[in-house]
One Martini backbone bead per residue (centre of mass of N, CA, C, O) as a GRO file, in nm:
protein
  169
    1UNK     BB    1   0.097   0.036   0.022
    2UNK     BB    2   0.019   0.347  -0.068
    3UNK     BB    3   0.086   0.683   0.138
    4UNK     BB    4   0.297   0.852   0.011
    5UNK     BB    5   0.472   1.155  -0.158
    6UNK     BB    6   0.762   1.022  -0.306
    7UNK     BB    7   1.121   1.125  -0.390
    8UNK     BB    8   1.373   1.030  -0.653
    9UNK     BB    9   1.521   1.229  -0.766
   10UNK     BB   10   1.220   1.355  -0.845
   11UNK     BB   11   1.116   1.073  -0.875
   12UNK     BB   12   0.842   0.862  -0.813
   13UNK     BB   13   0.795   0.675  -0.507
   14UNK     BB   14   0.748   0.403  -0.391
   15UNK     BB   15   0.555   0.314  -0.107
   16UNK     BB   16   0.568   0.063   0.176
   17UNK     BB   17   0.305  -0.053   0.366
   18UNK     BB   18   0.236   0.089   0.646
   19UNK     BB   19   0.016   0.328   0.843
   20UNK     BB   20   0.137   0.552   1.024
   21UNK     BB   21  -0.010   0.701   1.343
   22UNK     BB   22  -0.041   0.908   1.574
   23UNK     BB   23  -0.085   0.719   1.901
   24UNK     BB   24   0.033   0.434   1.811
   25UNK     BB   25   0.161   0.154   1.848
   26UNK     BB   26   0.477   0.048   1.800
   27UNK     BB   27   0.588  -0.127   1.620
   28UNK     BB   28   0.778  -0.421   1.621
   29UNK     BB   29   1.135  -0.512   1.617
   30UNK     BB   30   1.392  -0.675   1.402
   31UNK     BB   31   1.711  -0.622   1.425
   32UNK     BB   32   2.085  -0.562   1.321
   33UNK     BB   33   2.374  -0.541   1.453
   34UNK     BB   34   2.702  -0.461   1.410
   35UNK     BB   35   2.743  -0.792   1.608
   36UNK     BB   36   2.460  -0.931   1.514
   37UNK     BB   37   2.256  -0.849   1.667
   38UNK     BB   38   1.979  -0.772   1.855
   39UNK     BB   39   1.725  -0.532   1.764
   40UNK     BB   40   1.466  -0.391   1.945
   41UNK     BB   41   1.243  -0.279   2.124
   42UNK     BB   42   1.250  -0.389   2.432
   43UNK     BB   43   1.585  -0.217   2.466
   44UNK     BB   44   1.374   0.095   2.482
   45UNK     BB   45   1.260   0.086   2.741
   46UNK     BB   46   1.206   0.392   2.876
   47UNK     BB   47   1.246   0.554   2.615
   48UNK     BB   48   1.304   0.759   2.350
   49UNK     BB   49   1.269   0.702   2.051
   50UNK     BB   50   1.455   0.737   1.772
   51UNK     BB   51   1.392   0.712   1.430
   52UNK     BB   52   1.588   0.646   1.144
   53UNK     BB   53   1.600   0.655   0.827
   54UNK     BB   54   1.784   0.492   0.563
   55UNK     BB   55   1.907   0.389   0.276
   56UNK     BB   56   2.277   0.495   0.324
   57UNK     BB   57   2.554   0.545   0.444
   58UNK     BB   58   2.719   0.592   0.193
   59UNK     BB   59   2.577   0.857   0.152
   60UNK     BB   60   2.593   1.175   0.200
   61UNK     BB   61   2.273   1.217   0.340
   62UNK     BB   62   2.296   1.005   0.571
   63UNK     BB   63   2.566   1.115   0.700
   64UNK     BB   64   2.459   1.373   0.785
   65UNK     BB   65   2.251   1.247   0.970
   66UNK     BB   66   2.384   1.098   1.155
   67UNK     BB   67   2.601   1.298   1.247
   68UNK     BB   68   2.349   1.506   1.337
   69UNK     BB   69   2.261   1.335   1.549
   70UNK     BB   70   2.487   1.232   1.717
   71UNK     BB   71   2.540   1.515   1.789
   72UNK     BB   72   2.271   1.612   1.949
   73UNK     BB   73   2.260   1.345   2.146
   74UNK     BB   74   2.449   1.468   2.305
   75UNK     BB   75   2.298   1.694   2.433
   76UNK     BB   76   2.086   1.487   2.541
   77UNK     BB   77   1.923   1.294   2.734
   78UNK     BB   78   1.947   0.924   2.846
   79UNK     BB   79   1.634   0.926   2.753
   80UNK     BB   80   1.761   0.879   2.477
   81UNK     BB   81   1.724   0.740   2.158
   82UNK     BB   82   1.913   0.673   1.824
   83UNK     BB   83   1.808   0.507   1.559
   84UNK     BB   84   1.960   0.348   1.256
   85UNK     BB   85   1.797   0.276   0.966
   86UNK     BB   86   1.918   0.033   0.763
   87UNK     BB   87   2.043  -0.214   0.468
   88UNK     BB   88   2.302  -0.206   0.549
   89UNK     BB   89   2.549  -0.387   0.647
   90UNK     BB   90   2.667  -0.454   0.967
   91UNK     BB   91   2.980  -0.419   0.841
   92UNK     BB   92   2.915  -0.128   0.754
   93UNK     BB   93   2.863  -0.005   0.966
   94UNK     BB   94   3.064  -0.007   1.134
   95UNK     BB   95   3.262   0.118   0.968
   96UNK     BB   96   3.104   0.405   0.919
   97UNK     BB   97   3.110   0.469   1.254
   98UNK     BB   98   3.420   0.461   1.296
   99UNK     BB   99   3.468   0.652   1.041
  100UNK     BB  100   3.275   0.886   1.244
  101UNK     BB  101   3.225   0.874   1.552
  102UNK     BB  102   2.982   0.680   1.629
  103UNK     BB  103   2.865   0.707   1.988
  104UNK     BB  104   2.510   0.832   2.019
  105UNK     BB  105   2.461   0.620   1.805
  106UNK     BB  106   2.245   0.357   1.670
  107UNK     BB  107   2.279   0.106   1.451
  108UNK     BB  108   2.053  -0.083   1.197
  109UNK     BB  109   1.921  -0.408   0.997
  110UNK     BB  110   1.691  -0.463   0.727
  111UNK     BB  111   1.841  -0.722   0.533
  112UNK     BB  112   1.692  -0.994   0.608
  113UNK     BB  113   1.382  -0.844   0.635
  114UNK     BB  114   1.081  -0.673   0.578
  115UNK     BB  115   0.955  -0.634   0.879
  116UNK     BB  116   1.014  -0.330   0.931
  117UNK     BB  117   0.936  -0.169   0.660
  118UNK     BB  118   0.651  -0.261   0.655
  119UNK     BB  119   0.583  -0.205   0.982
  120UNK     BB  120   0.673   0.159   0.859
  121UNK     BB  121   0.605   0.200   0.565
  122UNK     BB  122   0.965   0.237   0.399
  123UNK     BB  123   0.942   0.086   0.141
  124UNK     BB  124   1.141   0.096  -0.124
  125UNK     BB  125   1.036  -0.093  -0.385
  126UNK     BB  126   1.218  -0.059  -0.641
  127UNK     BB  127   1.515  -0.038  -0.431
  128UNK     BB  128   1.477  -0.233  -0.136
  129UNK     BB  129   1.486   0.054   0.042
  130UNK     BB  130   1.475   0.312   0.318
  131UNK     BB  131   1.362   0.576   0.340
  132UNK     BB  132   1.306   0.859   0.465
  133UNK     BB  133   1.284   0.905   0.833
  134UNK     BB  134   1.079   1.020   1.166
  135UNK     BB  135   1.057   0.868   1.472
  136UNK     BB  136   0.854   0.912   1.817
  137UNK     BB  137   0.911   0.731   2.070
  138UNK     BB  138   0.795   0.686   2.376
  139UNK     BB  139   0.800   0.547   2.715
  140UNK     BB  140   0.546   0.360   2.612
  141UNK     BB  141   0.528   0.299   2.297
  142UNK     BB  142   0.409   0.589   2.151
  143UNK     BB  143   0.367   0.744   1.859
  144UNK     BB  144   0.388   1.074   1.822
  145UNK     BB  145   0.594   1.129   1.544
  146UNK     BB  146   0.625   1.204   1.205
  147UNK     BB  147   0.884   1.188   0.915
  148UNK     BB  148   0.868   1.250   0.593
  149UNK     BB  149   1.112   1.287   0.325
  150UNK     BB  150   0.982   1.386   0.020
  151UNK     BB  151   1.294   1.375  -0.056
  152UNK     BB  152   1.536   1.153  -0.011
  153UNK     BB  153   1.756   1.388  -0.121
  154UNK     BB  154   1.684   1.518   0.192
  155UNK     BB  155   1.678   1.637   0.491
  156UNK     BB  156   1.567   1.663   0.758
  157UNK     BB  157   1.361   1.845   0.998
  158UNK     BB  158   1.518   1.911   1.292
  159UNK     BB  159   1.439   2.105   1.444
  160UNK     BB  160   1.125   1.932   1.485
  161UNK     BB  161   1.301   1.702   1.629
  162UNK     BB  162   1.363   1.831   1.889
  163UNK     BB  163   1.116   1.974   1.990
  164UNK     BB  164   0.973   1.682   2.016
  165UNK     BB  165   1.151   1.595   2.213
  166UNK     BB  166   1.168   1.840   2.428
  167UNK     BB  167   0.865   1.764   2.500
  168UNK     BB  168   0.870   1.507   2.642
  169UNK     BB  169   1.115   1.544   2.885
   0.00000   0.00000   0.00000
């Protein structure tokens, strides 16, 4: 089900999924981390979790807002989580925040299969990579926030997801 209008690289692009609305329960989630680890739902609870989606670290515009989140993280408190999930696999993950100093944010692949990408909305079905978007869960597993970023080549509005974020605290 395609359920918003985005561009890649000004072409109109399918998302595929559900569609998520401010207010319902967080759906569930198995993704893998740097060290092959399981990431779910679960391992946030009690704090506020910022979900970033994105294509793949290894391109400009997902570097610069994973960076800016990194950046950004530093400065809020220790309630809040950032994970950044994308298709890129773990060990290029992993490769990728090392050399970029990447200590306060974790990343996370739904490389294995599409249970992230479809439970959440995100899947760029023709490119089978993630749409650039930005959840905000509280602490007790509500989505406050969403944010799709109208054009994948385009970064999120920081500003808006700060704000939101330091409503919750």
């Amino acid at each position: 089900m395609s359920h918003i209008q985005i561009t890649f690289n000004g072409l109109a692009a399918v998302v595929k999924g559900k569609k998520l609305q401010v207010g319902q329960s967080a759906p569930d989630f198995i993704l893998v981390g740097n060290s092959l680890d399981e990431v779910n739902k679960v391992r946030f609870e009690g704090k506020i979790l910022v979900l970033s989606t994105v294509p793949s670290l290894d391109t400009p515009v997902c570097s610069m807002e994973t960076r800016r989140f990194n950046q950004e993280a530093g400065h809020l408190s220790k309630e809040v989580a950032i994970l950044t999930v994308s298709r890129d696999l773990p060990f290029a993950q992993a490769r990728w925040c090392a050399a970029n100093g990447i200590q306060n944010v974790l990343t996370a692949s739904d490389y294995r299969n599409y249970g992230f990408a479809e439970d959440y909305g995100v899947l760029l079905e023709d490119l089978g990579l993630l749409t650039r978007a930005v959840f905000i869960i509280d602490k007790q597993g509500i989505i406050k926030y969403i944010q799709f970023v109208p054009e994948v080549t385009q970064e999120p509005d920081y500003k808006e997801v700060l704000g939101e974020i330091k409503q919750l605290l």
